[in-house]
N, C-alpha and C positions, 0 to 999 in steps of 0.2 A: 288405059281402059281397065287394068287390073287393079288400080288405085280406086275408081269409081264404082266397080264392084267391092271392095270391099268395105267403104266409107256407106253404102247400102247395107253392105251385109249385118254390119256391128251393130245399128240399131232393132234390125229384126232380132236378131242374139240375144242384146238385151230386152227387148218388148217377153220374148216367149222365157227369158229365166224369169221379168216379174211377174208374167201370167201362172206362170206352175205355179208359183208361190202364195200368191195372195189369194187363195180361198174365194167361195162363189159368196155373192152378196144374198142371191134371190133364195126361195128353198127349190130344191131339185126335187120336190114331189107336190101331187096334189093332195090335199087335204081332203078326207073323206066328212061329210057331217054325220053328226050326232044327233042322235033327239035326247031329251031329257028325263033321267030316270033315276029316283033317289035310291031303286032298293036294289043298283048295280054294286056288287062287292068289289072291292079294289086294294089291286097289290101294287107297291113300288119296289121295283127290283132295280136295284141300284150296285153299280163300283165306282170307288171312289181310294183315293189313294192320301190323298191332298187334306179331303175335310169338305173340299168347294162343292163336289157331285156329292155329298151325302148330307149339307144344310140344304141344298135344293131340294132332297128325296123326303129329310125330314119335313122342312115346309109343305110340300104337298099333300104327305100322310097328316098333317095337321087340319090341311083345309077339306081333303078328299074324307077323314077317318078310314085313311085307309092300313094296310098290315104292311111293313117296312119288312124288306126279305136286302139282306148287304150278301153282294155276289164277291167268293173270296174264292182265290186261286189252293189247291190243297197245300202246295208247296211256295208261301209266301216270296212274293219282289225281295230284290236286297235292300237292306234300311241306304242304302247308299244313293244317292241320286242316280250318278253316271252309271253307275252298274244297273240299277233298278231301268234305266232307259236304253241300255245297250241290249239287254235281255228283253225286252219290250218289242225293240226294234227286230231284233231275230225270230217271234216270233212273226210277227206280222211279214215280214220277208219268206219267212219259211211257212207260209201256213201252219203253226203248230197252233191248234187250238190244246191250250192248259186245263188240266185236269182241276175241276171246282173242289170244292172244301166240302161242299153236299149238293142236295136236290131239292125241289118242293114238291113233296110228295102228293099235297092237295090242290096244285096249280088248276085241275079243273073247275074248283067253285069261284075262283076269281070272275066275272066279266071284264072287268077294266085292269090291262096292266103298263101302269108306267115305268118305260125302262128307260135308264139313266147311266152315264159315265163321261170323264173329262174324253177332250178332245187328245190324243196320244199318233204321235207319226201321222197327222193331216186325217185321222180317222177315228173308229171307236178302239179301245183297246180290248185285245183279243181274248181277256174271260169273258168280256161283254156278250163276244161275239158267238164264245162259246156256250154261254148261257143260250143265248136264241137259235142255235144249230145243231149244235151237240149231246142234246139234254135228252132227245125224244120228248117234248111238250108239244101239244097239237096247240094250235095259235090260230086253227080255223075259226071266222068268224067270232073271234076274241075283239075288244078293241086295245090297241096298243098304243101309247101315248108314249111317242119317244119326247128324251130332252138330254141336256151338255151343260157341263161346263167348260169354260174355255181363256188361255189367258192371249192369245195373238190369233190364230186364222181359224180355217176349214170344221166350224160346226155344224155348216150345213150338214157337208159330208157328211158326219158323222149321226145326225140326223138320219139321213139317208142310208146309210150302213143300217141302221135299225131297222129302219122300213124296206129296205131290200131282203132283209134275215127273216122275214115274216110278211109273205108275200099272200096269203090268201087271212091276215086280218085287215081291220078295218083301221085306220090313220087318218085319228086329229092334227090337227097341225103342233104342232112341236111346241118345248121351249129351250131356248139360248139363253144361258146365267151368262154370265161376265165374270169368272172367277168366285162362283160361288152367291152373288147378287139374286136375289130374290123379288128384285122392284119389279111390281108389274106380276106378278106370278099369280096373286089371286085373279085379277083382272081376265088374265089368258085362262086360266081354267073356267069362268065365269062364259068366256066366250066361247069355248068349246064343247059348251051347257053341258060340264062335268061337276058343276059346282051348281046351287041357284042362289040365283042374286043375293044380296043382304036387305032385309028388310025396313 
């Protein structure tokens, strides 16, 4: 009997360690719509560590003309990998939101901000975070356009850490890079009528 419990048991063990892991396919929020308005101003508030979240930030500010704002911790990662992700990972464990490198002092005249950074410990990494929580920035009735880069799981997540951090704006539906991939980017803006078509 003890053998038949556990010849059961094993596969549920395995089922729930590949479900932790493998990240959600669908997005974890609703997308709010947009109507279309050329004379909304627009920021991209981006971290990026890599390169991959800051060619996504720049392609937008390209299609959008929007103002490129790069969110930096005051006391920079270590140039080292494992170090730079050991310290990552403590914050995020330990709730420590890091102290930014500045502010935006004019964050009020934006309408539109898109906020960007790689996928880091199955979520967004926490100057991201602290940009959206930390700052004192009122995000009421703003619209906030999250997006990721990502090189294996959980960008929904991450996604959704955005949109969870700025709960009383309004949320287009996202975008997901691939390690920096930009295919499809104008398209999604286009659909989220942040862009107008090409004539």
């Amino acid at each position: 009997m003890k053998t038949n419990r556990l010849i059961i048991l094993i596969p549920v063990l395995i089922l729930f360690a590949c479900s932790k892991f493998t990240g959600s396919k669908e997005p974890l929020y609703t997308s709010d719509s947009v109507s279309p308005d050329s004379t909304r101003t627009v920021l991209v508030a981006y971290f990026s560590r890599s390169g991959n979240t800051e060619k996504v930030a720049k392609a937008i500010a390209h299609h959008t003309g929007g103002t490129l704002y790069r969110i930096e911790r005051k006391h920079p990662y270590p140039e080292d990998f494992k170090e730079c992700a050991s310290e990552a990972k403590k914050e995020l464990n330990d709730s420590i939101f890091p102290v930014l490198r500045d502010t935006i002092t004019d964050i009020d005249r934006y309408d539109v901000i898109f906020v960007g950074g790689p996928v880091w410990w199955h979520t967004a990494p926490m100057p991201l975070v602290s940009f959206l929580r930390k700052c004192d920035y009122d995000f009421t009735g703003k619209i906030i356009v999250p997006f990721c880069s990502y090189a294996n799981m959980f960008p929904n997540e991450t996604l959704l850490e955005i949109v969870n951090a700025t709960p009383n704006a309004v949320h287009p539906h996202g975008f997901i890079s691939h390690e920096g991939d930009t295919l499809g980017l104008s398209k999604w803006l286009h659909d989220i009528k942040l862009i107008q078509p090409a004539i």
